[in-house]
N, C-alpha and C positions, 0 to 999 in steps of 0.2 A: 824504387820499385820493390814490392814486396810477394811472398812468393805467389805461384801457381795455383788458379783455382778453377775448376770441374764441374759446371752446374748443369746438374741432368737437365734433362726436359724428358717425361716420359709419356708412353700413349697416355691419351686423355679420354679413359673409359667414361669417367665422369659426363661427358659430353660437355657444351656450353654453357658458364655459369654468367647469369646477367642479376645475378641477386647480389652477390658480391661485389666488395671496391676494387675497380680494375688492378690494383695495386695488392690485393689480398686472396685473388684467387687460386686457389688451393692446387698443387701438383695432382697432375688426374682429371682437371678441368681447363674448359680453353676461353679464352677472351671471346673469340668469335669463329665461325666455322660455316663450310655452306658445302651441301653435295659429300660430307665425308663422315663417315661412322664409324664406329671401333667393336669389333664382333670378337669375340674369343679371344681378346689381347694384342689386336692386331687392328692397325686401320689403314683403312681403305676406304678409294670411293666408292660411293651408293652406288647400287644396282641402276639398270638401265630397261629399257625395254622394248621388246621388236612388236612389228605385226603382227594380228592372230588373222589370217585373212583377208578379205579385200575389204574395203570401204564400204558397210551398209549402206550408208546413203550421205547422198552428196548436203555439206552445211545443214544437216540436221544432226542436234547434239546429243549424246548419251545422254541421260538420264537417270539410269540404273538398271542392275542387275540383279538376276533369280539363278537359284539354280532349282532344278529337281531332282530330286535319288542323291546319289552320295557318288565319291570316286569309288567306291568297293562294290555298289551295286548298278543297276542302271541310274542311270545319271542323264544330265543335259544342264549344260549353258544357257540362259536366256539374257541377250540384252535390249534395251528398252530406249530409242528415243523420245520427241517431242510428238512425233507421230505413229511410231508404228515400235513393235517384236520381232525382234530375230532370235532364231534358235540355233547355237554350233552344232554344224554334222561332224567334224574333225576335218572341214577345207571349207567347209563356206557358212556364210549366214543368210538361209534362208527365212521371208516375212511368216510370220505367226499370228498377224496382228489381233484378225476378229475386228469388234465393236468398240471402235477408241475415239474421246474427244481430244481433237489436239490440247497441248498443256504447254502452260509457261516454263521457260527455266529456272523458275524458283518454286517449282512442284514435281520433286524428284518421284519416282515411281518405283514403291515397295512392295518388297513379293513374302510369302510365305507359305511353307508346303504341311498339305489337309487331306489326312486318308476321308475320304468319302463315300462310303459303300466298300471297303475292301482297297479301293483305288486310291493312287497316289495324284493328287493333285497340285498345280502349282499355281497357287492365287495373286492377285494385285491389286491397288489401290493408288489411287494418289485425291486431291482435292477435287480433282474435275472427274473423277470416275468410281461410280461405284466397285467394289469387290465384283472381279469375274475369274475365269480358271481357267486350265489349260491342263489336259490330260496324258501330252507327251505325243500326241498324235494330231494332224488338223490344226485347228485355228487357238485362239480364245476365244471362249463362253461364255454370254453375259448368263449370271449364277441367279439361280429363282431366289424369291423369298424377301425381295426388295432389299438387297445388303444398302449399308451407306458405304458413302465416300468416307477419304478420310487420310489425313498424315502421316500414317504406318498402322503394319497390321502386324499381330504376332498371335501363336495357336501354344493353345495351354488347357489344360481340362478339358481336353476333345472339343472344346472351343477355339474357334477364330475371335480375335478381342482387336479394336479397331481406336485409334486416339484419333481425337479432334473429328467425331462421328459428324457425317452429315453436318459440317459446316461449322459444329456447335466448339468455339473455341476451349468449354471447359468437360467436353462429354469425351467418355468412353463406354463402347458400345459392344457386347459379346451376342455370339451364333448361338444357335440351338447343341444342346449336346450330343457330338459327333454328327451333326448335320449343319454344313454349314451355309443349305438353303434353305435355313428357318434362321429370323431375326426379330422374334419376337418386340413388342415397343417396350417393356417395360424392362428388357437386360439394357442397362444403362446404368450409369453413374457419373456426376458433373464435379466429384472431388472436389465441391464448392469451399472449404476448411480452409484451403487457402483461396485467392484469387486471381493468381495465374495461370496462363495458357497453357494448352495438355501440346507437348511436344513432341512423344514418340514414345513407343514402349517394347522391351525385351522380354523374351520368356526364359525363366530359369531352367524348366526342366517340365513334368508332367503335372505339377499342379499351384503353380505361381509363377508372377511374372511381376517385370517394373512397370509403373507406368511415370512417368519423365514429364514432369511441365517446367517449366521457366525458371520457377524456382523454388522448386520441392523434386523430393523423391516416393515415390508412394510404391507398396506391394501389394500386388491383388491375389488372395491367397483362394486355392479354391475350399467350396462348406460345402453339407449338406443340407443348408437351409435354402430357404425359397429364393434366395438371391445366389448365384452361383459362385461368388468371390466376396471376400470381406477385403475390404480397403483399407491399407495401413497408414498411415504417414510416417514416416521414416526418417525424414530430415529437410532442413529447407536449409539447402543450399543452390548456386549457380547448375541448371542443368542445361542440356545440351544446347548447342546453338545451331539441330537438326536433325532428324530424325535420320539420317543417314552417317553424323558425327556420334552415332553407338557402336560400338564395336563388341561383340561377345568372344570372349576368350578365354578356354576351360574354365567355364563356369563361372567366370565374373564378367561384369560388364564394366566397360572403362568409356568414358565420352571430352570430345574438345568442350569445355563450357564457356559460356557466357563474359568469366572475367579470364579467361586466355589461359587457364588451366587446367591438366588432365584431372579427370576423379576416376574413382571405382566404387563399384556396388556388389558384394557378394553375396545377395539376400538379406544380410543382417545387418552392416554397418557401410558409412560413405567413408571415403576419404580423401582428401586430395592427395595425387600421386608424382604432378609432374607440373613445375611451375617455373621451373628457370627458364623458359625464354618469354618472360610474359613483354619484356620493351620490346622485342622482336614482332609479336603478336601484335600489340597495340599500336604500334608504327604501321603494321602490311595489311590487319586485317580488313577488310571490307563488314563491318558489321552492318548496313541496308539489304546484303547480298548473302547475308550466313546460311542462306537453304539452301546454296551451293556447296555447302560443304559437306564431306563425306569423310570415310576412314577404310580403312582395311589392314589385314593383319599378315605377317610374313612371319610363318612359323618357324624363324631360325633356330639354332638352338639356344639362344638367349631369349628367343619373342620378342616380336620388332613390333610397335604401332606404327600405323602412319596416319596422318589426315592432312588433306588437300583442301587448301581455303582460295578462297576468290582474292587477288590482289586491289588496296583499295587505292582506287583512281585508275583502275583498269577493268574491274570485276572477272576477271577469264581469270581459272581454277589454273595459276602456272607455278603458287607456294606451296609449300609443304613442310611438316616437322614429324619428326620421325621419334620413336620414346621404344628404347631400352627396356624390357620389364624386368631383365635381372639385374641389371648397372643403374637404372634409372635417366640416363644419358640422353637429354634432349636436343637434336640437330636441327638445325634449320635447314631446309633444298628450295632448288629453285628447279622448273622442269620445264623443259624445250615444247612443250604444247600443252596446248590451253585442257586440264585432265577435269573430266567432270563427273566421271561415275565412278564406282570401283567396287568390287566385291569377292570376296573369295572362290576360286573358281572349282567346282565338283569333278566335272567331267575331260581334267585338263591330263594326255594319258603319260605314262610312267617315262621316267628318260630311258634315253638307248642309252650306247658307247657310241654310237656316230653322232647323238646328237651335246653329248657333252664338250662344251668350251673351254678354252681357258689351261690353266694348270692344276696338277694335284695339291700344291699350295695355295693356289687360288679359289680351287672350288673348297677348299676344308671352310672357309670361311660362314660357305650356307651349311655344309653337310657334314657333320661330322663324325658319321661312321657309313660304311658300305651300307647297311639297313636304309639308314638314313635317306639317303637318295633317293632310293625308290617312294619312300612315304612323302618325305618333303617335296618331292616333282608333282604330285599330284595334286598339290593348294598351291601353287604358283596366283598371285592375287591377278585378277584381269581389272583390266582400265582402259575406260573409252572417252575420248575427247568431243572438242566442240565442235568437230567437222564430220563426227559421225565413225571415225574409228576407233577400233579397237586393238587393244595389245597386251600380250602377257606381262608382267611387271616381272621385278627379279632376273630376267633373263639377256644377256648380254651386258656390254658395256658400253652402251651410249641411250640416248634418247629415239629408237629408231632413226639411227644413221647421224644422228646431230651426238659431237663430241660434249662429253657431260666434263665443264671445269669446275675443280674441287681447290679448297682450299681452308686452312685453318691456322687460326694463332694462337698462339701461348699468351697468359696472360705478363703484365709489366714483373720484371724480376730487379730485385739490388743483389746483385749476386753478392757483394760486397760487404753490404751494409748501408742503408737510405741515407747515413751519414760519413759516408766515401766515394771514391772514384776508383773509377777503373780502367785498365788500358783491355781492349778485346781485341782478338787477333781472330778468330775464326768460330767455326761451328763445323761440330760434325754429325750426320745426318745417316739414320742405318735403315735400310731400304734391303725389300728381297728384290733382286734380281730379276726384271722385267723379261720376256723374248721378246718382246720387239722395243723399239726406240722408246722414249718416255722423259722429256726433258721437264724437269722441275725447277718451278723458281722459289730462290731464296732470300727473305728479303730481312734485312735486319734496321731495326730503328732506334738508335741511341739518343739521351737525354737526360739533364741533369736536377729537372726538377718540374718533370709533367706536364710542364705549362709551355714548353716549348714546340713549336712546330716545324723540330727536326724532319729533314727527307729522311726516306726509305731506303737504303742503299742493300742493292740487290745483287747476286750471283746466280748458276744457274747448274746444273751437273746433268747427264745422262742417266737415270738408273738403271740400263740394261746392260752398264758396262761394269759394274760394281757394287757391291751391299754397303760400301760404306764412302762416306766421300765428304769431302773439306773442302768448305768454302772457308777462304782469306779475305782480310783484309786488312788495309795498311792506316796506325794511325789510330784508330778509333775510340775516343773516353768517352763517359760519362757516368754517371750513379747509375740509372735504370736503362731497361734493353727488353726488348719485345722483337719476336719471332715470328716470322709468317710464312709457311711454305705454302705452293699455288702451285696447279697446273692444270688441265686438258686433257683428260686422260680416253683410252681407245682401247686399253687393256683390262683384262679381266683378271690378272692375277699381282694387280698391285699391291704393295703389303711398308706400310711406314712402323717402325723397330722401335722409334724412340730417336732422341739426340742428345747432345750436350754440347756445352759451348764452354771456349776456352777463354779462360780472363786473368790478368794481373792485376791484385790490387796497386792502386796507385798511392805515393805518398802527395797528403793534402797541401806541403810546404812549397 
């Protein structure tokens, strides 16, 4: 026996790497992970999320969300099923609906807000419905001037700009300037240059925006020539797989695309940004059902994406991946109901002291200074499912009331040497200090050359009785050794430190 050896394992900011050989993946990345994220140095499991009020309506599904005004000013919440609008009062969701055709669940319904005379409006669209508004007051207004239907809408140059106008799978269609009950026939453009479908488009700022087909990126910049925008193409690459898988976030846009990988657009250049869990993607996704998919954003202090894909051979919105914008750390989640809308919410109001949860080490996780709290409580992202409710995201630790189980591995390690053995005796595992109970499993897998299909030999510890804790075990060789800790969690200030695992080389005679 030869002597003692110490092999960390530490947080894996990294998040999960599936581009690498399970054998080669790098400290700071994990084999595999589900429900669990690493924020500020620290992991834990994902956020959970309670009710925002009662059940709009019975088995009719979210579809999406608007807001109007901002949290600093007047504001409001609007969500959107198959059939009808509700507006948050701060307790209930009152109908809004107006003149609505019902719509399938593969015709998400997009909003965007249009000073109109002075007035603040909040516009929609989807496939089956022309552009109408709503002025914060009353109903929805079908809007004069014969708007089209269409994919998504976004406002740029005191223009409303509309993709996949009236039907037309390669047109995009703009308003009259600052009125946006004039639609003239001939603001149009069919970005014919290439030949794929217009899928959705973002607005930069006051005078350009993207417009997103299949597979190109284009910028609509605004002129003052007789055409209101000059049309860029900008790159062909995989674009979104839905007009609701865009996400805008200070001033870039980031979207799920087509081959299972994130991009960005910041006006100038694409990139691809986030690609490690593309076997994850390719195994779960439902690509027949990709207009179910959506995204939204948790302004932590590192910036969290998320997006919600429809599971394939189920199609109900119950996966999720979650991307790091300062770590780059892509998670996989799974979520306790079927999630089909989601949006950043305007009108959602500041925390108290009675309504904060958890611990002061647990909430440092979202907030990281006194300031903090109060800005960050007010973009809590809202999510409504297939049975017609809704709920704040970020908030609590579970799935409304259903236990969220977390868990992750390290990738295979030769602590050794791939041309040695080893005798392991235990693993020690550094955890903060739960308040309430929180039993974790620990499961270790030894083997001597990969191809074996060694059992899982498991152990199990309390974390609210200790930060630091040893699991034994009697006997155990072989070259490689992979890690997996698992559990259930109902707390909100769980926190995993790192570990390391204790091993003796072995003599090979």
């Amino acid at each position: 026996m030869r002597g003692r050896t110490k092999l960390p394992l530490v947080i894996a900011p990294g998040g999960v790497d599936e581009l690498s050989n399970v054998t080669a993946i790098p400290p700071g990345k994990l084999l595999a992970s589900s429900n669990f994220v690493t924020r500020n140095g620290v992991g834990r499991p994902r956020p959970g999320y309670t009710a925002m009020g009662s059940q709009v309506a019975t088995a009719d599904r979210i579809i999406g969300f608007g807001s109007r005004g901002s949290a600093s000013t007047e504001s409001n919440d609007v969500a959107h099923t198959l059939t009808a609008a509700y507006n948050w009062t701060d307790s209930a969701w009152p109908a809004i609906t107006g003149t609505w055709t019902a719509s399938a669940v593969d015709e998400p319904v997009r909003f965007a807000q249009y000073i109109q005379s002075g007035a603040l409006w909040l516009l929609r669209i989807n496939p089956q419905n022309a552009v109408n508004h709503w002025t914060g007051t009353g109903s929805f207004a079908v809007t004069a001037g014969s708007p089209p239907t269409g994919r998504d809408i976004t406002v740029t140059n005191g223009r409303a700009l509309v993709a996949r106008a009236g039907g037309n799978v390669y047109r995009y269609q703009w308003s009259g300037f600052n009125d946006v009950t004039s639609w003239p026939a001939g603001n149009t453009n069919d970005l014919s240059e290439t030949p794929d479908e217009a899928v959705g488009c973002r607005a930069f700022g006051p005078l350009s925006a993207a417009c997103y087909k299949e597979d190109s990126v284009w910028l609509a910049t605004a002129q003052s020539a007789a055409a209101a925008f000059q049309f860029q193409l900008i790159a062909n690459v995989p674009g979104p797989v839905s007009p609701s898988a865009i996400i805008p976030y200070r001033g870039v846009h980031y979207w799920l695309a087509k081959d299972n990988a994130i991009y960005r657009f910041d006006g100038s250049r694409v990139d691809a940004v986030g690609q490690s869990l593309a076997t994850t993607m390719a195994n779960t996704f439902d690509w027949p059902n990709r207009m179910r998919t959506h995204g939204f954003v948790l302004p932590t202090t590192e910036g969290e994406l998320w997006f919600v894909y429809p599971l394939a051979g189920d199609a109900t919105n119950t996966r999720a991946i979650s991307f790091n914008l300062t770590t780059g750390a892509m998670t996989p989640h799974t979520l306790a109901h079927g999630i089909t809308a989601s949006n950043e919410g305007a009108g959602i109001p500041a925390l108290t002291w009675d309504s904060l949860t958890g611990t002061w080490d647990g909430l440092g996780g979202s907030y990281a200074t006194w300031d903090a709290m109060g800005s960050v409580a007010t973009r809590v992202a809202l999510i409504g499912d297939v049975n017609g409710n809704i709920y704040r995201f970020n908030s609590g630790a579970t799935d409304a009331g259903t236990a969220i189980p977390w868990a992750f591995t390290h990738g295979w390690r030769a602590p050794t040497g791939a041309d040695k053995r080893f005798y392991f005796d235990g693993i020690e595992s550094y955890w903060a200090k739960t308040t309430a109970a929180l039993t974790v499993t620990v499961g270790i897998t030894v083997t001597n050359d990969l191809s074996d299909s060694d059992s899982e030999v498991t152990g199990t510890f309390d974390i609210s009785t200790a930060s630091n804790h040893l699991t034994t075990l009697v006997d155990t060789r072989g070259t490689w050794l992979k890690i997996r800790h698992a559990a259930s969690s109902a707390t909100t200030d769980t926190e995993h430190r790192g570990a390391q695992v204790n091993v003796w080389e072995q003599s090979m005679r």
